[in-house]
Each structure stands twice: as structure tokens, then as C-alpha cells.
N, C-alpha and C positions, 0 to 999 in steps of 0.2 A: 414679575410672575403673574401670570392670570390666573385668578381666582375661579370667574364664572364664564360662559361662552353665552355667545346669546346668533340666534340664528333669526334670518329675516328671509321670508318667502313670497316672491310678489310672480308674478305671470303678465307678461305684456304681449298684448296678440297684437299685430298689424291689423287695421280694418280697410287699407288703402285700396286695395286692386281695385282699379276702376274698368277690370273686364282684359285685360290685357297683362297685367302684372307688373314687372319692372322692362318691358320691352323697351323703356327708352325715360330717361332723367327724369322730362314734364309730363309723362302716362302713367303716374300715380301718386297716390295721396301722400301723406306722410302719418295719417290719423292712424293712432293705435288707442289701446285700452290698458291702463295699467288698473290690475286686480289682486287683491288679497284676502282670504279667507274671512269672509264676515263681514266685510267693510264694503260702503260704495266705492263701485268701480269711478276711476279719475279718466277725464278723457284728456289723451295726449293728440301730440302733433310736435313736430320740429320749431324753430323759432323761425317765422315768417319771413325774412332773413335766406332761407333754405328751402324755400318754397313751403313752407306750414301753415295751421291757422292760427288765427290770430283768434277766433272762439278757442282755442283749448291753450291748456298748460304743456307748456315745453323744455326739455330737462333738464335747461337752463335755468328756465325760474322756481323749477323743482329744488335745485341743488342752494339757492338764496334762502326761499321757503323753507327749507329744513336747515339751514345756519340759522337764522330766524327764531324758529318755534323750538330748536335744539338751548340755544340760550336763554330765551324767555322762560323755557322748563326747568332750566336748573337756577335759573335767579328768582322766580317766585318758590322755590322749594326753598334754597337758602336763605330768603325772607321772612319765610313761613317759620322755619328754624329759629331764626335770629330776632324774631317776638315786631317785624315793621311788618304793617299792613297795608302791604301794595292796595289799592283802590279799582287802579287802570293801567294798560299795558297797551304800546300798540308800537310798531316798528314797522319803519318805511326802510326797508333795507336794500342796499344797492349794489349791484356786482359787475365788475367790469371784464370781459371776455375779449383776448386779442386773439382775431384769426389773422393765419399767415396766408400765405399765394398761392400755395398748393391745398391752399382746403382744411386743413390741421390749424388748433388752436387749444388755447388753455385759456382757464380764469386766473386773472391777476391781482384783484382784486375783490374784498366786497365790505362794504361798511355797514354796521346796523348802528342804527341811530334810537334807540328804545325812546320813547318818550313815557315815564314815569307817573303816576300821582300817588302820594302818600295821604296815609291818614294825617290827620291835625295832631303837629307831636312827635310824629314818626321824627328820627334820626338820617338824616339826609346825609351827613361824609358816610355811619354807617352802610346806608341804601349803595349808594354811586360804589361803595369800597364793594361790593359783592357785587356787582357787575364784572370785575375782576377776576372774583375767585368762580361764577360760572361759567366765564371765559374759558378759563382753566381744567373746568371737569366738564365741556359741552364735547361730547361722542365726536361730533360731525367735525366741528374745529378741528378738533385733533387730529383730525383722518386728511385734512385737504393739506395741499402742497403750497398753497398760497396765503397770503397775509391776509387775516379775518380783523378789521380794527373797529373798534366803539366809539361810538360819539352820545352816549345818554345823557339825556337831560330827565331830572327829576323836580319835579314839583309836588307840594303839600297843597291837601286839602285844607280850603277856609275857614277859619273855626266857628 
């Protein structure tokens, strides 16, 4: 049963026409602007791949980025909770995308790899075990159709 709804409103304009429109595949950009109420606008593009650029983010690396920042948010929450004092956080996370022959494709995978630093003292099986449990309540996870897996490494601070 759902409890609460939560609604997300974003506006993506195209900025491509280079004076002609879409009159043909290579006569126009792929550059848009994703915007949301309050927030710096993100400049987008397709993945270069597609004819994109390679200056902007493209909805590919969007969708890694927020598996990413979606996990990191509920494991320093449930850290925070569980009295260990994350230090540092950072994740190289990786997503692999198979396109087929007619143009259509899916992510098949994506790995995040968190790399940890604990205070001196912290609990390290507890740390790694709640990588687990925000696996488990990360929004974005939940929502994708393909396999999200972890590879964390955790390390303490030197006393």
C-alpha cells in the first residue's frame, strides 16, 4: 500500500535547431536543457555515440548518476542512524548499455563501486552490511528493470 505520492517536475527544451530543424538526421544538434523550479538548469545532449556532445550530460549518464547519488543518500542516512561516521564517499559507478540493429537498446547492467572512509573505530562488517539495506530502500533501484550490483570497499580512518 502507498502511504505518500511524491511528484517530480522537470521541463526539457530542445536548444538544437541549427536554422533548419529536423529536415534531415545530421542538421541538428541534439543539445537540450533539463530545468527545474529553483535549480541550475543541466545542459544535456545525447551520448556522442548518437551524434551528441560530449561537453554535456546525456540520459545515459543521468540514469548511473542518480543510481549513484540515490544509494549514497540512503547509506549515509542509515549511517547516520546506526551512530558510524562515514568521513568520505565517492563512487565510480559503471553502466553498461546494449544497443541492437534497429537503433533500440536497454541498460543491462550498472555496478557502483562506493569507496568508503570510516571514522577510527567505526564498525566496518556493520558499515559494508548497510550498503545492503540501502540497496534495498534506494527509489531509483527499485524502479529499473535491470541488475543494480555493489562492489564497496570500506576503509577506517588512521588513528
Amino acid at each position: 500500500m502507498t502511504d505518500k505520492v511524491h511528484t517530480y517536475d522537470v521541463q526539457v527544451t530542445w536548444t538544437g535547431n541549427e536554422g533548419t530543424g529536423t529536415s534531415s538526421y545530421r542538421g541538428y544538434s541534439r543539445s537540450h536543457v533539463i530545468e527545474a523550479q529553483g535549480k541550475t538548469p543541466i545542459a544535456g545532449s545525447s551520448d556522442p555515440s548518437f551524434r551528441g556532445d560530449t561537453t554535456r550530460w546525456n540520459p545515459e549518464e543521468l540514469l548511473v548518476a542518480s543510481l549513484s547519488a540515490c544509494h549514497k543518500l540512503w547509506y549515509l542516512g542509515l549511517c547516520a542512524e546506526a551512530g558510524i561516521v562515514v568521513l568520505a564517499y565517492e563512487d565510480h559507478a559503471h553502466g553498461t548499455m546494449a544497443e541492437e540493429s534497429g537503433g533500440a537498446g536497454q541498460f543491462t547492467s550498472v555496478v557502483l563501486t562506493p569507496k568508503v572512509t570510516l571514522a577510527h573505530g567505526s564498525e566496518i562488517e556493520k558499515a559494508q552490511a548497510l550498503h545492503h539495506a540501502a540497496h534495498e530502500k534506494c527509489f531509483i533501484a527499485r524502479s529499473v528493470n535491470f541488475p543494480v550490483t555493489l562492489e564497496p570497499e570500506t576503509i577506517t580512518e588512521s588513528p
